[in-house]
N, CA, C and O atoms as a GROMACS GRO file, in nm:
protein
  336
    1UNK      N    1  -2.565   8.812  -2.938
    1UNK     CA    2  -2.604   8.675  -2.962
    1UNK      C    3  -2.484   8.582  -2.946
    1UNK      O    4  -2.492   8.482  -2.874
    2UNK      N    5  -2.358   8.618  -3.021
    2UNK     CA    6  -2.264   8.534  -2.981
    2UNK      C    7  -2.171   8.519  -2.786
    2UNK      O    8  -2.121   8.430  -2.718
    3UNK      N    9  -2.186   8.613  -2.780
    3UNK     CA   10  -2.180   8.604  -2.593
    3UNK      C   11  -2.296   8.490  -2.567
    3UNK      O   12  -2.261   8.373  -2.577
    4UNK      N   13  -2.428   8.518  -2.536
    4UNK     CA   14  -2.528   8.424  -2.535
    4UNK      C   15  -2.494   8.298  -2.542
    4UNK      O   16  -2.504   8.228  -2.441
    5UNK      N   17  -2.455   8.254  -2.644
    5UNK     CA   18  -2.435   8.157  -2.692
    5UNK      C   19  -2.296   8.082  -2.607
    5UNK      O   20  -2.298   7.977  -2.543
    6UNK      N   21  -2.208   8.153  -2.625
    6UNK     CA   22  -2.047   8.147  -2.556
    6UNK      C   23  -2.146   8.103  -2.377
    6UNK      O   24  -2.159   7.981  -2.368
    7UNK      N   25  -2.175   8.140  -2.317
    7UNK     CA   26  -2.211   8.184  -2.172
    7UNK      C   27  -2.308   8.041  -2.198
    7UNK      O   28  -2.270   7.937  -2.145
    8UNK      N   29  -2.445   8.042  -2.290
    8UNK     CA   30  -2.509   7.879  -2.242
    8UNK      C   31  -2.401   7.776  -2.261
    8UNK      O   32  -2.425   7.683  -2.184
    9UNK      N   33  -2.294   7.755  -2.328
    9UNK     CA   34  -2.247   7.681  -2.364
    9UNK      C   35  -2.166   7.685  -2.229
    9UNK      O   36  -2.193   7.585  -2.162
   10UNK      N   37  -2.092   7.752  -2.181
   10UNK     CA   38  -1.997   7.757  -2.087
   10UNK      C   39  -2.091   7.681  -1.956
   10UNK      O   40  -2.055   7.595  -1.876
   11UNK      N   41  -2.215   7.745  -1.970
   11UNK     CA   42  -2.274   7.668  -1.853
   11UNK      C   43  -2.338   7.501  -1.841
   11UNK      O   44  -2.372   7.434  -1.744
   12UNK      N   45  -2.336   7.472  -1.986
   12UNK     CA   46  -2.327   7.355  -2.010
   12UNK      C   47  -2.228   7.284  -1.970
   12UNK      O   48  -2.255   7.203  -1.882
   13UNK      N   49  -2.115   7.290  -2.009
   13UNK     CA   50  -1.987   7.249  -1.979
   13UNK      C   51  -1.924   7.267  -1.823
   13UNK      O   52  -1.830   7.196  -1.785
   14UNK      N   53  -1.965   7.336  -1.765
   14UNK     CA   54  -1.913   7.312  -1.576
   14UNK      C   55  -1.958   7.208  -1.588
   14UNK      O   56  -2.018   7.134  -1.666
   15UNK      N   57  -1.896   7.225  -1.443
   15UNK     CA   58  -1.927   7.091  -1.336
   15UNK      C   59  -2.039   7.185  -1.230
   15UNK      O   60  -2.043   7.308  -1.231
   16UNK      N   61  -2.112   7.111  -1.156
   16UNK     CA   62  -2.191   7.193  -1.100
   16UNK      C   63  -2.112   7.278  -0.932
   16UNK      O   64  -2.170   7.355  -0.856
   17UNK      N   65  -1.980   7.229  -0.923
   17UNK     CA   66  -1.892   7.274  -0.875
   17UNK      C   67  -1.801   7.419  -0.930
   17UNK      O   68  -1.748   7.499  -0.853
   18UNK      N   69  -1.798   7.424  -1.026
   18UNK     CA   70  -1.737   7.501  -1.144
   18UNK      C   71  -1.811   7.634  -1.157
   18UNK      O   72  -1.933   7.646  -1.169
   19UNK      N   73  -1.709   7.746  -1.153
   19UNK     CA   74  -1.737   7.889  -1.167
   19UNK      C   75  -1.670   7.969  -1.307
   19UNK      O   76  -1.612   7.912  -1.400
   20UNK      N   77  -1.688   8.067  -1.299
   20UNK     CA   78  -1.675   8.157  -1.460
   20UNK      C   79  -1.648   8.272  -1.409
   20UNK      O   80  -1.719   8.324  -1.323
   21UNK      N   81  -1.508   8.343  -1.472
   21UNK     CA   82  -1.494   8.434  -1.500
   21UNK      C   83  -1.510   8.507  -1.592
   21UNK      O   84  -1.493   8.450  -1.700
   22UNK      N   85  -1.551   8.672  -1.602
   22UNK     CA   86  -1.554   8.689  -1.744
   22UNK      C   87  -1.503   8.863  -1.727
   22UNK      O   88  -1.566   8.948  -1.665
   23UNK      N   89  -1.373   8.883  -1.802
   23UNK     CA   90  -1.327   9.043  -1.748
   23UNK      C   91  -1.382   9.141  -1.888
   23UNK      O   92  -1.388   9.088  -1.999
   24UNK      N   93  -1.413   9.259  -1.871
   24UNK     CA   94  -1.489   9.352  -1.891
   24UNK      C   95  -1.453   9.476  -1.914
   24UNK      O   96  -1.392   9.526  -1.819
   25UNK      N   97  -1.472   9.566  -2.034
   25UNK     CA   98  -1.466   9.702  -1.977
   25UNK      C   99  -1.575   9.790  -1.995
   25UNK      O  100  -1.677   9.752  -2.052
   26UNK      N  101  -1.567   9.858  -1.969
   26UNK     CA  102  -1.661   9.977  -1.943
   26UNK      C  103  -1.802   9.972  -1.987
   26UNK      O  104  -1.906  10.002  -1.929
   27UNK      N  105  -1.770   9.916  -2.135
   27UNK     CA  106  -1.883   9.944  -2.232
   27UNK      C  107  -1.946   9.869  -2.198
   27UNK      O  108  -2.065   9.900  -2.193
   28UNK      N  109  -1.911   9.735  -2.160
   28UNK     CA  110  -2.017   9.558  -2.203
   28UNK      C  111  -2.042   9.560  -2.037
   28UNK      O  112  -2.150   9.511  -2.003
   29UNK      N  113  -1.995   9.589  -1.976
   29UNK     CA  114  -2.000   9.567  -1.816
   29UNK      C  115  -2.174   9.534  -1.780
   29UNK      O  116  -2.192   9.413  -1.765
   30UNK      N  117  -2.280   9.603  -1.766
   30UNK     CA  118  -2.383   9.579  -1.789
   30UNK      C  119  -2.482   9.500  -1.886
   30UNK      O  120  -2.594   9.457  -1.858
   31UNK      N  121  -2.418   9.494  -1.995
   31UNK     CA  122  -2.504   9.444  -2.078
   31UNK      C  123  -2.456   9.275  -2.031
   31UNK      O  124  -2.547   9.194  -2.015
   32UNK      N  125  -2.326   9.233  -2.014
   32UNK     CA  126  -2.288   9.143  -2.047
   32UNK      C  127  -2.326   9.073  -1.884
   32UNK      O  128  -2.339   8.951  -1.874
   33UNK      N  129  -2.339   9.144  -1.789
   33UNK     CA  130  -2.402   9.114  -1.664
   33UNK      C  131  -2.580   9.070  -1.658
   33UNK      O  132  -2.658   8.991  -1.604
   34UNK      N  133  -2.577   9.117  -1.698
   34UNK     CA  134  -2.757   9.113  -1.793
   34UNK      C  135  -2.788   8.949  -1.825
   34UNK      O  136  -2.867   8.880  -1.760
   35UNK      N  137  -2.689   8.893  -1.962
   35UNK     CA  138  -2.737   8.812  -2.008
   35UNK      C  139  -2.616   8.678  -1.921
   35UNK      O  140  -2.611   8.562  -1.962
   36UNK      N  141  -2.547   8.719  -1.823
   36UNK     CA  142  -2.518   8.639  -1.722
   36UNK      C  143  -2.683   8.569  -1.583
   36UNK      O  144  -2.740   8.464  -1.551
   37UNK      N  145  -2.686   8.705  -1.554
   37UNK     CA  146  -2.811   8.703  -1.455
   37UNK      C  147  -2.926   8.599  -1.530
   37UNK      O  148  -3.000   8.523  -1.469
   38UNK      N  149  -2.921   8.615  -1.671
   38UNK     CA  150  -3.095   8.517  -1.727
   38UNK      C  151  -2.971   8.367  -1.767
   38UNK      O  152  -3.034   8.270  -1.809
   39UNK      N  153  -2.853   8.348  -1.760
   39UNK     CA  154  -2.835   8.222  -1.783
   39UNK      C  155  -2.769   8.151  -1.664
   39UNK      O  156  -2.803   8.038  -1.629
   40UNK      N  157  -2.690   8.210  -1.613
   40UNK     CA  158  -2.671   8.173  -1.462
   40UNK      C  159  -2.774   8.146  -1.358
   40UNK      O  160  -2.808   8.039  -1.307
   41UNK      N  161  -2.812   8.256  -1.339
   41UNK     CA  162  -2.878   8.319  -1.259
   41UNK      C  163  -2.870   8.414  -1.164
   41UNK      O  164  -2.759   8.397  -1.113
   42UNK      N  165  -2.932   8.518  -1.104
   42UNK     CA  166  -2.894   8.684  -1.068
   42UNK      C  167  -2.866   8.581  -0.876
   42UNK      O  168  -2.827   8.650  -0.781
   43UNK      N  169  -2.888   8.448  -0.857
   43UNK     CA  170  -2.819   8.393  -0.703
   43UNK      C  171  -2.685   8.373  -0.740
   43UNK      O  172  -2.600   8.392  -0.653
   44UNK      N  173  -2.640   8.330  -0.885
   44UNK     CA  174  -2.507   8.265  -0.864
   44UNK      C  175  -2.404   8.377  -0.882
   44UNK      O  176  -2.284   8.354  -0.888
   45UNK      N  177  -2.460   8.507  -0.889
   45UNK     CA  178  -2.378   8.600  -0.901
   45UNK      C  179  -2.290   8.603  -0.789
   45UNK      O  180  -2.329   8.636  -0.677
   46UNK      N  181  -2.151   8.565  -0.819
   46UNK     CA  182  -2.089   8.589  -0.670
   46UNK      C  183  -2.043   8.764  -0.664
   46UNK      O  184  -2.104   8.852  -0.601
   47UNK      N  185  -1.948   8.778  -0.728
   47UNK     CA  186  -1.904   8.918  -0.752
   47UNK      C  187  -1.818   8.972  -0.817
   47UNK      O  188  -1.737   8.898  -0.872
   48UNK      N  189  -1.806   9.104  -0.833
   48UNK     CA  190  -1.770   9.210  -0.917
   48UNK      C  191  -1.644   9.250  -0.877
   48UNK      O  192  -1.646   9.327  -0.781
   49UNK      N  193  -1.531   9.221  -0.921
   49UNK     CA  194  -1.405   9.231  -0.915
   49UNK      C  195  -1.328   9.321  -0.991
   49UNK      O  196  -1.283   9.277  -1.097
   50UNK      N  197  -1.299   9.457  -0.955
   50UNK     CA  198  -1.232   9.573  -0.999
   50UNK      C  199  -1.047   9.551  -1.010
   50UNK      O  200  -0.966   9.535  -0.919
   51UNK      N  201  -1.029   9.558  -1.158
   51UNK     CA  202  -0.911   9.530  -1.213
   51UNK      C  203  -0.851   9.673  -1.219
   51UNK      O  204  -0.895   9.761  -1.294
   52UNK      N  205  -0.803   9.680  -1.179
   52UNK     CA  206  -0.715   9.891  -1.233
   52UNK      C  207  -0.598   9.877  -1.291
   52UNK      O  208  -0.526   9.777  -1.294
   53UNK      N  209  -0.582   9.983  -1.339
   53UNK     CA  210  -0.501   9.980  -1.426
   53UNK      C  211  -0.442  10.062  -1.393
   53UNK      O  212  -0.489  10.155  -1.328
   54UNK      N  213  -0.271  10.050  -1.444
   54UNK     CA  214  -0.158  10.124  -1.384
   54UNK      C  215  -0.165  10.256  -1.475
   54UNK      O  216  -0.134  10.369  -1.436
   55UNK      N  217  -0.208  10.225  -1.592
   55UNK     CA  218  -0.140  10.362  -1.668
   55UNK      C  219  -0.344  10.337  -1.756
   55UNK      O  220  -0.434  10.257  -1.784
   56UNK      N  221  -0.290  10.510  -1.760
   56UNK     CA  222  -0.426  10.555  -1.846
   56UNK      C  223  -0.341  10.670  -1.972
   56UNK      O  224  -0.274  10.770  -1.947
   57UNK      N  225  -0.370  10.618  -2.086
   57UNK     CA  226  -0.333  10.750  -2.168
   57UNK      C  227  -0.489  10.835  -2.171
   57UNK      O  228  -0.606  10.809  -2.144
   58UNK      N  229  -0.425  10.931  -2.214
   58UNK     CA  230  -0.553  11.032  -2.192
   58UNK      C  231  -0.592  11.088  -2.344
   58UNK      O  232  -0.530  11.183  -2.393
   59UNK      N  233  -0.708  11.016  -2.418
   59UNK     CA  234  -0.736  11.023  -2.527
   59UNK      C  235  -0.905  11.131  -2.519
   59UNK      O  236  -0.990  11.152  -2.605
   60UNK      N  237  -0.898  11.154  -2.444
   60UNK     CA  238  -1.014  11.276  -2.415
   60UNK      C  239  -0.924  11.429  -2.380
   60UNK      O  240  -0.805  11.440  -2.351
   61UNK      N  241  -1.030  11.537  -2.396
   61UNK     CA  242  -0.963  11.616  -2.339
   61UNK      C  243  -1.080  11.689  -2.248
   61UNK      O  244  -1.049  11.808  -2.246
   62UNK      N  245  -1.155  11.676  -2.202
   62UNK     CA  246  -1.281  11.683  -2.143
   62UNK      C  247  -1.348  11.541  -2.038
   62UNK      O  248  -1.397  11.447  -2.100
   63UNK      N  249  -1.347  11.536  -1.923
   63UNK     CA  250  -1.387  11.389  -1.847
   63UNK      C  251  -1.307  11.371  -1.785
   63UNK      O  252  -1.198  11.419  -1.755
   64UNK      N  253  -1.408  11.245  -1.750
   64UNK     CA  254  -1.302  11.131  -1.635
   64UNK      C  255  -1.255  10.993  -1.716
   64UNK      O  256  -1.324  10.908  -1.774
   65UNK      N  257  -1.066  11.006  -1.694
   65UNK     CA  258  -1.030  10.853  -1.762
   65UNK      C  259  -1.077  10.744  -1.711
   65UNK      O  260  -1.098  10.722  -1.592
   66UNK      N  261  -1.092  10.678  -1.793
   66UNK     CA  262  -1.161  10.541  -1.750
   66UNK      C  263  -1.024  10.452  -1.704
   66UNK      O  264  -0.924  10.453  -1.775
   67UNK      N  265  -1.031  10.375  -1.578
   67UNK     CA  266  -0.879  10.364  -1.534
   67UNK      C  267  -0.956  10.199  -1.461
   67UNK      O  268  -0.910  10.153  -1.356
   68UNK      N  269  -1.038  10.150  -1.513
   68UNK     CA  270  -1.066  10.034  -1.467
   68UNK      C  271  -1.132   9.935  -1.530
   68UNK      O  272  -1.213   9.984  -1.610
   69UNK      N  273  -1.134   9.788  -1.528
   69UNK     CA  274  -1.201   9.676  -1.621
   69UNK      C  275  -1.292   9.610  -1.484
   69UNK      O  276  -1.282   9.616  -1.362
   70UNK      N  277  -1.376   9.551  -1.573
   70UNK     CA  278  -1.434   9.462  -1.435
   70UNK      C  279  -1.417   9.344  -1.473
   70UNK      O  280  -1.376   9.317  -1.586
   71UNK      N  281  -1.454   9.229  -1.356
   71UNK     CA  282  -1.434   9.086  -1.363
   71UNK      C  283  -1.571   9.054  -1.318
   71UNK      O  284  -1.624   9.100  -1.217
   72UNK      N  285  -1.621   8.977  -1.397
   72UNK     CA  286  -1.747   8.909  -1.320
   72UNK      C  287  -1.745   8.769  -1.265
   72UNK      O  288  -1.694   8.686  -1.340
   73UNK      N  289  -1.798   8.721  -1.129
   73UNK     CA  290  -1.751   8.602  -1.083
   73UNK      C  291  -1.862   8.557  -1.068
   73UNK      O  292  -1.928   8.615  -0.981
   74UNK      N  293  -1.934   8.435  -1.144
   74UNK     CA  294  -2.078   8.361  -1.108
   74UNK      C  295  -2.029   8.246  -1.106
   74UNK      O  296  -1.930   8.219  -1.174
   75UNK      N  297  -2.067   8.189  -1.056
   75UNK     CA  298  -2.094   8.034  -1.030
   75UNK      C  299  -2.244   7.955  -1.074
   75UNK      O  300  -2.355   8.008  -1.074
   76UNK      N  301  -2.204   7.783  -1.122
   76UNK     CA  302  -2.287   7.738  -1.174
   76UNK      C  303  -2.424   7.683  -1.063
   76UNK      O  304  -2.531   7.640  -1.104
   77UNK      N  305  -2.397   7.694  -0.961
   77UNK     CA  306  -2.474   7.645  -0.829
   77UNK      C  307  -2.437   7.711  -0.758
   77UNK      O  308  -2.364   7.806  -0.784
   78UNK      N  309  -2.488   7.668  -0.614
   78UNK     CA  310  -2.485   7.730  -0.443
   78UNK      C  311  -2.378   7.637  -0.396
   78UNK      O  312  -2.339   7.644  -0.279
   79UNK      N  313  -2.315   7.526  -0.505
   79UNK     CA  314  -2.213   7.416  -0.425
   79UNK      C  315  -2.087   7.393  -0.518
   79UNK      O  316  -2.036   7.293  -0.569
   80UNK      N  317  -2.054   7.544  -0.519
   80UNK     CA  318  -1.927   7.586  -0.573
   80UNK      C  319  -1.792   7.559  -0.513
   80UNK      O  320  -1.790   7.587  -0.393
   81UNK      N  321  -1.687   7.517  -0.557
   81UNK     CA  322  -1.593   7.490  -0.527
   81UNK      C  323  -1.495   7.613  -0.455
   81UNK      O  324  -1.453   7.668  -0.557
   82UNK      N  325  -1.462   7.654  -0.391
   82UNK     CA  326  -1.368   7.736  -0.375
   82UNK      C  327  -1.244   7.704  -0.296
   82UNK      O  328  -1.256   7.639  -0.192
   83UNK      N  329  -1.129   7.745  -0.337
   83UNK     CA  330  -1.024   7.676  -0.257
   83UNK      C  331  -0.928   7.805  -0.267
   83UNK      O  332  -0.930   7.874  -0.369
   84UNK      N  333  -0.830   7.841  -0.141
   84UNK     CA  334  -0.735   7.948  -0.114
   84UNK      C  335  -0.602   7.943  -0.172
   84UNK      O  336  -0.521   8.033  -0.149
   0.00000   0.00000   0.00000
């Protein structure tokens, strides 16, 4: 509920030029993509941006380390600003 809330508000506040980042790990990656898609919308999804990470301690002893965060990139419209 408080993401929800954080995310309508954020989309209140752009400009209709204006995009959002939001970085991620493992756990929220989906869920938090979820309640992007119903306030954004699943068009302004631009994309999924893989952060890695240099060092993994290894707190399992069984698996695969988790050695990455994600970034989510939506935008508030189709007349997004982007500049190089």
């Amino acid at each position: 509920t408080l993401m929800e809330n954080r995310l309508s508000l954020s989309k209140h506040l752009l400009k209709d030029t204006g995009s959002l980042y939001c970085h991620l790990d493992h756990n929220s990656n989906y869920l938090v993509r979820f309640l992007f898609d119903s306030i954004f919308g699943h068009d302004n999804f631009q994309n999924e941006i893989v952060w890695k990470r240099l060092t993994y301690k290894q707190t399992q002893t069984k698996g695969y380390g988790v050695l990455h965060d994600t970034i989510l990139y939506y935008t508030k419209t189709d007349n997004y600003l982007w500049t190089d």
